[in-house]
GUFI-567229 format. One record per residue (C-alpha): residue number from 1; residue in three letters; x, y, z. Coordinates in Angstrom, 2 decimals, m for minus. Each point is the difference from the previous one (the first is absolute). Layout:
N
  num  residuo        X        Y        Z
  NUM      ALA        X        Y        Z
...
% end
This chain:
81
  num  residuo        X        Y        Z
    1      UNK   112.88   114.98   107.83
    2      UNK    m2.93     0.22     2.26
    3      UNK     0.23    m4.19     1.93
    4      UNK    m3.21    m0.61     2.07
    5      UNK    m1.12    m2.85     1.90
    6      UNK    m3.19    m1.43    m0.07
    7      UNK    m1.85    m2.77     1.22
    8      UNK    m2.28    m2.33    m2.44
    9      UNK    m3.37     1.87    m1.14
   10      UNK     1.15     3.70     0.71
   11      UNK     0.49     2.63    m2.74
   12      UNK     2.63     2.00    m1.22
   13      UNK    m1.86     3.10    m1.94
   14      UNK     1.81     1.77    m2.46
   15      UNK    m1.29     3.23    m1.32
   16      UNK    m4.16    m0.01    m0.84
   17      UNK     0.09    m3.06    m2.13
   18      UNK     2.37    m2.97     1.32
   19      UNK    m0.68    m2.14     2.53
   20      UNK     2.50    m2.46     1.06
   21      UNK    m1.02    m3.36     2.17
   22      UNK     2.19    m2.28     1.78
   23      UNK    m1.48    m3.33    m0.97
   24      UNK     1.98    m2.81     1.21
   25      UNK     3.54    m0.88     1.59
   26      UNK     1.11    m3.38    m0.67
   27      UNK     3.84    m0.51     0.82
   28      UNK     1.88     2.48    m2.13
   29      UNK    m2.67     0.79    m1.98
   30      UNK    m2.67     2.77     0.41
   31      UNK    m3.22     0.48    m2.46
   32      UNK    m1.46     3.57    m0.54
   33      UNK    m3.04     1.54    m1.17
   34      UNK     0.07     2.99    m2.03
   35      UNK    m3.26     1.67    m1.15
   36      UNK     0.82     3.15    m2.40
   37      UNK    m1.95     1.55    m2.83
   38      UNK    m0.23    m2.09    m3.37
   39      UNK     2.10     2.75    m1.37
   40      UNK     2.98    m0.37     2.85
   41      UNK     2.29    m3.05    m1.55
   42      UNK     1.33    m2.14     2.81
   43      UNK     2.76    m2.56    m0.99
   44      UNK     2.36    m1.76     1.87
   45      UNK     3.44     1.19    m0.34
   46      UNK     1.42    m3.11    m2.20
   47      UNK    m3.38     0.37    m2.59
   48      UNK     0.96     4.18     0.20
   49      UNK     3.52    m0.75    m1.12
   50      UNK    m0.67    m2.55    m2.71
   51      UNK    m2.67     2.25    m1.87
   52      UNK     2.29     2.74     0.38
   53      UNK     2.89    m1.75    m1.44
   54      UNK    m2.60    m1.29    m3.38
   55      UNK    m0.93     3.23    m0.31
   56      UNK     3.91     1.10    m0.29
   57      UNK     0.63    m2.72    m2.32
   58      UNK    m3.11     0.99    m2.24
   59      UNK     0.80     3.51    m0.07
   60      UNK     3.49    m1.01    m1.12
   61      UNK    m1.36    m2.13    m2.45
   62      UNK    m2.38     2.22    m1.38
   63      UNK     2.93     2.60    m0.04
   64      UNK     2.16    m2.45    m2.11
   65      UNK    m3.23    m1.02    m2.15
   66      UNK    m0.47     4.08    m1.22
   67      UNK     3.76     0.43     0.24
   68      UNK     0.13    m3.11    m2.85
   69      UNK    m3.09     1.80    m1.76
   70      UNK     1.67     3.01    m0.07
   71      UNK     3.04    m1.29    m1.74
   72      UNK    m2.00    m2.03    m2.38
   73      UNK    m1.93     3.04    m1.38
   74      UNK     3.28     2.42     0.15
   75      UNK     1.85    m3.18    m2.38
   76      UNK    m3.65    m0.01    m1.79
   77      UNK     0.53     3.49    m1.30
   78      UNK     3.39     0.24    m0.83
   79      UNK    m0.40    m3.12    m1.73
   80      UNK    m2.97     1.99    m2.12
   81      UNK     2.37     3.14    m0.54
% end
Protein backbone atom coordinates (compact mmCIF):
# COMPACT_ATOMS: atom_id res chain seq x y z
CA UNK A 1 0.00 0.00 0.00
CA UNK A 2 1.30 3.18 -1.39
CA UNK A 3 0.17 6.02 2.08
CA UNK A 4 0.76 9.67 0.94
CA UNK A 5 0.20 12.82 2.62
CA UNK A 6 -1.34 15.65 1.28
CA UNK A 7 -2.51 18.89 2.15
CA UNK A 8 -6.23 20.19 1.18
CA UNK A 9 -6.55 21.03 -2.74
CA UNK A 10 -3.48 18.92 -4.02
CA UNK A 11 -3.82 15.86 -6.28
CA UNK A 12 -3.00 12.44 -6.13
CA UNK A 13 -2.87 11.22 -10.05
CA UNK A 14 -3.28 7.79 -10.76
CA UNK A 15 -2.50 6.47 -14.15
CA UNK A 16 -3.92 8.88 -17.33
CA UNK A 17 -7.43 9.05 -16.08
CA UNK A 18 -7.85 9.51 -12.11
CA UNK A 19 -7.40 12.37 -10.36
CA UNK A 20 -7.68 12.36 -6.70
CA UNK A 21 -8.33 15.82 -4.55
CA UNK A 22 -8.00 16.33 -0.96
CA UNK A 23 -11.10 18.36 -0.25
CA UNK A 24 -11.57 18.95 3.32
CA UNK A 25 -10.26 17.78 6.89
CA UNK A 26 -12.68 18.20 9.56
CA UNK A 27 -11.66 16.22 12.83
CA UNK A 28 -11.36 12.60 11.84
CA UNK A 29 -12.86 12.99 8.79
CA UNK A 30 -11.32 13.80 5.34
CA UNK A 31 -13.48 14.44 1.94
CA UNK A 32 -11.93 13.51 -1.50
CA UNK A 33 -12.41 14.26 -5.00
CA UNK A 34 -12.06 11.71 -7.54
CA UNK A 35 -12.49 12.57 -11.26
CA UNK A 36 -12.19 9.21 -13.50
CA UNK A 37 -13.72 8.28 -16.81
CA UNK A 38 -17.62 7.54 -16.83
CA UNK A 39 -16.54 4.06 -17.58
CA UNK A 40 -14.06 3.74 -14.28
CA UNK A 41 -16.72 2.70 -11.32
CA UNK A 42 -15.69 4.32 -8.06
CA UNK A 43 -17.52 3.04 -4.88
CA UNK A 44 -16.77 3.25 -1.48
CA UNK A 45 -15.64 0.12 0.05
CA UNK A 46 -18.99 -0.64 2.22
CA UNK A 47 -21.34 0.10 -1.26
CA UNK A 48 -18.39 -2.38 -3.15
CA UNK A 49 -19.05 -5.10 -0.62
CA UNK A 50 -22.83 -4.96 -0.43
CA UNK A 51 -23.32 -5.18 -4.35
CA UNK A 52 -20.90 -7.82 -4.35
CA UNK A 53 -22.54 -9.81 -1.74
CA UNK A 54 -26.39 -9.29 -3.91
CA UNK A 55 -24.78 -10.30 -6.70
CA UNK A 56 -23.58 -13.68 -4.78
CA UNK A 57 -26.91 -14.15 -3.44
CA UNK A 58 -28.57 -13.69 -7.00
CA UNK A 59 -26.27 -15.90 -8.67
CA UNK A 60 -27.11 -18.48 -6.00
CA UNK A 61 -30.54 -17.90 -6.47
CA UNK A 62 -30.65 -18.05 -9.99
CA UNK A 63 -28.50 -21.30 -9.61
CA UNK A 64 -31.23 -22.84 -7.29
CA UNK A 65 -34.10 -21.31 -9.65
CA UNK A 66 -32.54 -23.55 -12.97
CA UNK A 67 -31.39 -26.21 -10.54
CA UNK A 68 -35.47 -26.45 -9.48
CA UNK A 69 -36.26 -26.11 -13.38
CA UNK A 70 -34.11 -28.69 -14.14
CA UNK A 71 -35.67 -31.17 -11.81
CA UNK A 72 -39.11 -30.16 -12.77
CA UNK A 73 -38.62 -30.99 -16.49
CA UNK A 74 -36.37 -34.30 -15.68
CA UNK A 75 -39.82 -35.43 -13.23
CA UNK A 76 -41.86 -33.88 -16.38
CA UNK A 77 -40.56 -36.59 -18.66
CA UNK A 78 -40.41 -39.51 -16.74
CA UNK A 79 -43.74 -38.75 -15.66
CA UNK A 80 -44.66 -38.77 -19.72
CA UNK A 81 -42.65 -42.17 -20.23
Amino acid sequence: MLILSRKIDEKIRIGDDIVITLIDVHGDQVKIGVEAPKKVKVFRQEVFDAIQKENKEAAMENSESKAAIDAVSVLSKLLKK
